[in-house]
C-alpha positions, 0 to 999 in steps of 0.5 A: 237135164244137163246144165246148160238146159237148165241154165237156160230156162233159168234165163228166160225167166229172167232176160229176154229171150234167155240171152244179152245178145240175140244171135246167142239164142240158136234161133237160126239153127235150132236147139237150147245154147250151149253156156261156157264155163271156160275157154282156153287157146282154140277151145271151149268148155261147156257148163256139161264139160264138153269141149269144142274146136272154137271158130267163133273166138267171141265174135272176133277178139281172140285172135291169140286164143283163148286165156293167153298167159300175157294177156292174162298177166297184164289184166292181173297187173292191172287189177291189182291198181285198180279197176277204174279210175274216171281220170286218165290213165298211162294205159290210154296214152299208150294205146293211142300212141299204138293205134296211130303207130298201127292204123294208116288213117289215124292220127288222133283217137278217141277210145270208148266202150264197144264197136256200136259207141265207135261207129255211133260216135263216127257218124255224129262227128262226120255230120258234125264236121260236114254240117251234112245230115245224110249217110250212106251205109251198103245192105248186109253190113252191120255196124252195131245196134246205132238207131240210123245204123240198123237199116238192112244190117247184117249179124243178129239182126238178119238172123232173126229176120228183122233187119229193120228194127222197131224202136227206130223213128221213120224221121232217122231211118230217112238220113240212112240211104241204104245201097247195094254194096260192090255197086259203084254207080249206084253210090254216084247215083246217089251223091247226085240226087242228094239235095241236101249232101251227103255226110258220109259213107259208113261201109265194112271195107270187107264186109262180115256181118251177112257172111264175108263178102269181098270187094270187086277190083277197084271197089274200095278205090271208088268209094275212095274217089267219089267221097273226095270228090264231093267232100265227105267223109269216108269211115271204115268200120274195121271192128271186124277186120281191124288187127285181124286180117293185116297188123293195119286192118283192110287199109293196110292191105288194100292201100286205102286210106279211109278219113275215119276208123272204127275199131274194137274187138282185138284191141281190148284183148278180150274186154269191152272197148271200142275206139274211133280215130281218123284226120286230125282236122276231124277228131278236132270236132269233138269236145272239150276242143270242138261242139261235137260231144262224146263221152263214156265213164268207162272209156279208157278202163285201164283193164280194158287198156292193159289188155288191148296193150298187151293184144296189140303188143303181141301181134307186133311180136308174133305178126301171125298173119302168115300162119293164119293165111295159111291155115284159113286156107287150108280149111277153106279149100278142104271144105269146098272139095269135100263140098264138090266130092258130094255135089253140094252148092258151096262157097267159101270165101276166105282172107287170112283167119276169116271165112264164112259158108254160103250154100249158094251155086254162086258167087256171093257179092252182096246182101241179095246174094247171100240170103239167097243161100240155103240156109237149111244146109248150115243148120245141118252142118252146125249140129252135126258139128257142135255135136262131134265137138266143133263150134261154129256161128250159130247163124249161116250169116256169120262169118268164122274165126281162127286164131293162132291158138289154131293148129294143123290138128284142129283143120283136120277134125274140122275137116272130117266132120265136114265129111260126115256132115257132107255125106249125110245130106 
């Protein structure tokens, strides 16, 4: 038995399911998981000792690879301090003062522990701010495990066949108004039927969580102007894309300026965190200045922060974003040519160091178009591939990561076992 068998039946004695996240228990592609005993740059090691081109960089944070030596540093500096200290910090000051330098939405920032805390605490204070109850959030788009969230959400959720989740009271899900996204009239349809107003729209601005789905020409815009109009705040959960796509998330690459952010992944560098920023006039809400309440022992961790710092600091630095562009579409267009070399119904939309895989004839603009994709098709792909040494999402829901660690040898391993994969369907 190899040691990631018998890691994993250890598991399952002991956590649900054998996993402390759903979509790592390979339910959607078959298998016992893989556990890693180390990372470095672009690679993997599993507890067997194979390596494994990563294209899922945790979910998102590693965008300079894996174990980069600065990060590294900067969390070894840290923990010679200390490891948490329940008061404030000079790292959270100087991760706000990044944030706002960084985020065109942000003027104030309020740091927390994960993407869900962020985008929870987002909603909380939109309501708050607007004495509005309901929201609006688009099929297939995942904003963290959040109660009136995980309505027809993407990422494991979707994988494991219940978007809809128990545990969730019908009287939360009712504030959720649940709307096709890339569908502006649908989103006027309903701010003119709300009786009682609408709080907020609540949207991953590029959405990554269901496949990555792009928006129409002028999409964004729409949302922009409907929510002025009828005064309600509009959040981007930039979790994803945020630091990711442009060194200023989706925002700064498309010129809409959301009220509110939600942010997590880069800026922790690879450590648990989460933040959410926006106006002033809003962030003034929370307490101790305003009645709408948030708090978290860890937030602010001063690893956390020295690590996110020294992310951040980075991309400024390196601003890889060029690099990354072309790699990202390298890979992209090498994979529908193969795909059309064997008459195999593929898309692959790309922006920058994300791209994702739908099986589908054609274009995938929302949630009913993507799970109309065949799905048996990555399940082929993805054992084919983690077995010649190439890891991908564990989900034909998912949307892949490069990160600088990349290089032009990866994409073309990659690119071969596409090929052979390809041609054995």
């Amino acid at each position: 038995m190899n040691q990631s068998q018998e890691l994993f039946d250890r598991a399952k004695k002991i956590i649900p399911g054998g996993v402390n996240s759903p979509v790592r228990a390979f339910r959607a592609v078959g298998g016992t998981p893989f556990f890693t005993k180390q990372a470095k740059g672009s690679r993997l090691i599993t507890a067997d000792d194979q390596e494994l081109i990563d294209y899922v960089c945790t979910w998102g944070p590693a965008i300079h690879g894996h174990d980069h030596p600065v990060i590294r540093e900067a969390v070894s500096e840290a923990l010679a301090k200390g490891t948490s200290f329940g008061t404030p910090g000079p790292d959270e000051v100087e991760m706000a003062e990044l944030l706002v330098e960084i985020v065109p939405s942000v003027e104030k920032i309020r740091m927390c522990n994960s993407g869900t805390e962020a985008t929870m605490s987002s909603i909380r204070l939109a309501r708050g701010f607007t004495g509005k109850s309901k929201i609006i959030k688009f099929a297939g788009c995942y904003h963290g495990h959040v109660d009136s969230l995980l309505v027809k959400a993407g990422s494991g959720a979707l994988t494991l066949g219940n978007p809809d989740s128990a545990g969730i009271p019908e009287s939360f899900a009712k504030e959720t108004i649940v709307l096709p996204y890339n569908d502006l009239t649908a989103v006027e349809n309903a701010f003119s039927q709300s009786e009682d107003g609408i709080a907020a729209i609540i949207v991953e601005p590029y959405p990554a969580n269901c496949g990555l789905i792009l928006p129409d020409d002028g999409y964004l815009e729409g949302l922009r102007k409907i929510c002025d109009h009828n005064q309600a705040v509009l959040i981007f959960d930039e979790v994803m894309t945020g630091f990711r796509l442009s060194l200023g998330g989706v925002q700064e690459k498309t010129g809409v300026t959301p009220d509110m952010t939600a942010m997590g992944k880069i800026i922790g560098g690879g450590l648990p965190v989460g933040a959410f920023g926006g106006k002033a006039e809003i962030m003034d809400f929370l307490a101790p200045l305003g009645p709408v309440y948030q708090a978290g022992t860890l937030s602010g961790n001063p690893l956390a922060m020295a690590a996110g710092v020294a992310s951040l600091q980075l991309l400024k630095e390196s601003m890889p974003y060029d690099r990354l562009e072309s790699l990202g579409n390298q890979l992209a267009l090498g994979i529908q040519q193969i795909a059309k070399e064997y008459s195999i119904p593929l898309q692959v939309p790309q922006v920058g160091s994300m791209y994702c895989l739908f099986f589908n004839e054609n274009p995938v603009r929302n949630f009913e178009d993507a799970i109309s994709s065949h799905s048996e098709y990555f399940k082929k792909l993805f054992q084919h591939c983690l077995a010649n040494g190439v890891y991908l999402p564990p989900s034909p829901y998912e949307t892949c990561f490069i990160s600088n660690a990349h290089i032009e040898n990866d994409i073309s391993k990659t690119l071969d076992l596409f090929n052979e994969a390809f041609k054995a369907f």
